[in-house]
N, C-alpha and C positions, 0 to 999 in steps of 0.2 A: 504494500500500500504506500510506504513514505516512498519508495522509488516513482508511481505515478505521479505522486504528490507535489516530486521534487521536479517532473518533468511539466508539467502543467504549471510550474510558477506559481503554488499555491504554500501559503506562508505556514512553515511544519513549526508544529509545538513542540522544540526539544522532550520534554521532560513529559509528553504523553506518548514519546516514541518508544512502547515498553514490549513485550510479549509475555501475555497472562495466561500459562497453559494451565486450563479446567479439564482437569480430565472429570470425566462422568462419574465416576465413585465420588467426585466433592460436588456433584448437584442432585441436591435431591426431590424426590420427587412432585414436588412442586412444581418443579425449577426452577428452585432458588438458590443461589450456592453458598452453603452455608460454612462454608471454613473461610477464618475469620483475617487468615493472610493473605487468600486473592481478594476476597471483599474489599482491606486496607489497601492493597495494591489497586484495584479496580477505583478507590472512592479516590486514592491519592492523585491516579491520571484524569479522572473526571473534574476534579480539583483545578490542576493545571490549565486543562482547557478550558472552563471556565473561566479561571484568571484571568489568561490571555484575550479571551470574547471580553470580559469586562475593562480590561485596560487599553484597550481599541488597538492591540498589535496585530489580530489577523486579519487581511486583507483581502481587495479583490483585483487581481492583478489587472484586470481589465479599464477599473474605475479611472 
């Protein structure tokens, strides 16, 4: 994904650039995943880009 990302000129959130592997034994049947360090991982890059949306750094390369 950040490879297209980076080719389309679209402005990449360092710090949401992660890879959160879930395996299926940590979702449960809900599907909600309940162990409590891809959660923290998952809220901390949700985090991030939010930040970034609220401190007006991503852009539209276009505009």
């Amino acid at each position: 994904m950040r490879t297209v990302l980076d080719y389309t000129g679209a402005n990449v959130v360092e710090q949401a650039c992660v890879d959160i592997p879930v395996p299926r034994a940590l979702v449960g049947k809900d599907g909600i995943v309940h162990d409590e360090e891809v959660r923290s991982t998952i809220s901390r890059t949700m985090r991030a880009l939010i930040g970034a949306i609220e401190s007006g750094k991503p852009h539209d390369p276009l505009r």
